[in-house]
N, C-alpha and C positions, 0 to 999 in steps of 0.2 A: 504494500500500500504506500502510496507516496503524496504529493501535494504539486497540484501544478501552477506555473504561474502568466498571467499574462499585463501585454501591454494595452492600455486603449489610447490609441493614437487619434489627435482629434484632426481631423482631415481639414487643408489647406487649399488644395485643388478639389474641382469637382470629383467627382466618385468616378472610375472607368465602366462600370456597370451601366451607373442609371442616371449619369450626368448630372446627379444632383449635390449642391456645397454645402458646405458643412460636416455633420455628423464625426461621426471616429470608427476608426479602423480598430478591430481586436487582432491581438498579434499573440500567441500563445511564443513564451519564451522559454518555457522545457520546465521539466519536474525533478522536484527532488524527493528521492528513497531512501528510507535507513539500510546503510551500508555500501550506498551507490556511491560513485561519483554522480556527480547534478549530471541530468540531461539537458542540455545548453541545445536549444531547437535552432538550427542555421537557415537560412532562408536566400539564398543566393540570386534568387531570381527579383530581393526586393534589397541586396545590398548588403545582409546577414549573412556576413562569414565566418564569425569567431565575438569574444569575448565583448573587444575593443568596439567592435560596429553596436553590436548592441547598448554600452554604455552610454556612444554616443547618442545613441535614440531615445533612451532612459534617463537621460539627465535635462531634456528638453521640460520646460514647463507645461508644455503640450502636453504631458503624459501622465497618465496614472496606471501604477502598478497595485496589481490586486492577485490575491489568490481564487482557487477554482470556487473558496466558498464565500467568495463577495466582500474578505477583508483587505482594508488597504495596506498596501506594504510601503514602507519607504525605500529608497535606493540602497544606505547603506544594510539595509537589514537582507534586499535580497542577494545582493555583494556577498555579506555575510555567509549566506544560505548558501551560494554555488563555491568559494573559494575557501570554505574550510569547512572540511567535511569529514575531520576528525582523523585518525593514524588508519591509512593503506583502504579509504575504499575501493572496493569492486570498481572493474572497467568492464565498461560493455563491451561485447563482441560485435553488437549490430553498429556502431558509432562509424561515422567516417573520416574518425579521427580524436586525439587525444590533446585536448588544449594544455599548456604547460603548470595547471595546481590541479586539481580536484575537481574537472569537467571532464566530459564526452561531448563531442559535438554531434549532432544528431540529425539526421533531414528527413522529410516525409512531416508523415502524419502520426500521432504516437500520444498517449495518453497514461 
């Protein structure tokens, strides 16, 4: 069992769907399990490749990070949460790759 976490990104440009301004975008940014490393969700096709892309989207005042059950997270707490994750967590096998503390980078869809 683990806890996921996401971004609501509030949208600047029209929407590409429904051409409508405003609103926000939800960006799942990966989950954390006891004993895992964090699953750090990469998203490459919107500029998410690693740690660093993400912070820079997270530290925007545009954003609010919240977990899957509706509570707000701050930055430093989900920081927290992916870069120390206690002595030798597990490494995924399905990841596409190993960021350098205590994440998996991870692509798709995954909950």
């Amino acid at each position: 069992m683990g806890t996921n976490y996401y971004a609501e990104v509030k949208r600047k440009e029209p929407c590409e769907c429904c051409g409508m301004s405003g609103g926000t975008e939800r960006l799942h940014i990966g989950k954390s399990s006891g004993g895992w490393c964090f699953a750090l969700h990469v998203i490459p096709e919107k500029g998410i490749k690693n740690l660093e892309d993400w912070l820079g989207i997270l530290s925007s005042p545009e954003v609010t990070i919240h977990n899957e059950y509706g509570a707000k997270v701050n930055l430093q707490e989900l920081v927290t949460t992916i870069a120390e994750r206690g002595e030798n967590p597990r490494r995924s096998t399905y990841c596409v790759g190993h960021g350098p503390g205590s994440w998996d980078y991870m692509e798709g869809e995954f909950s």
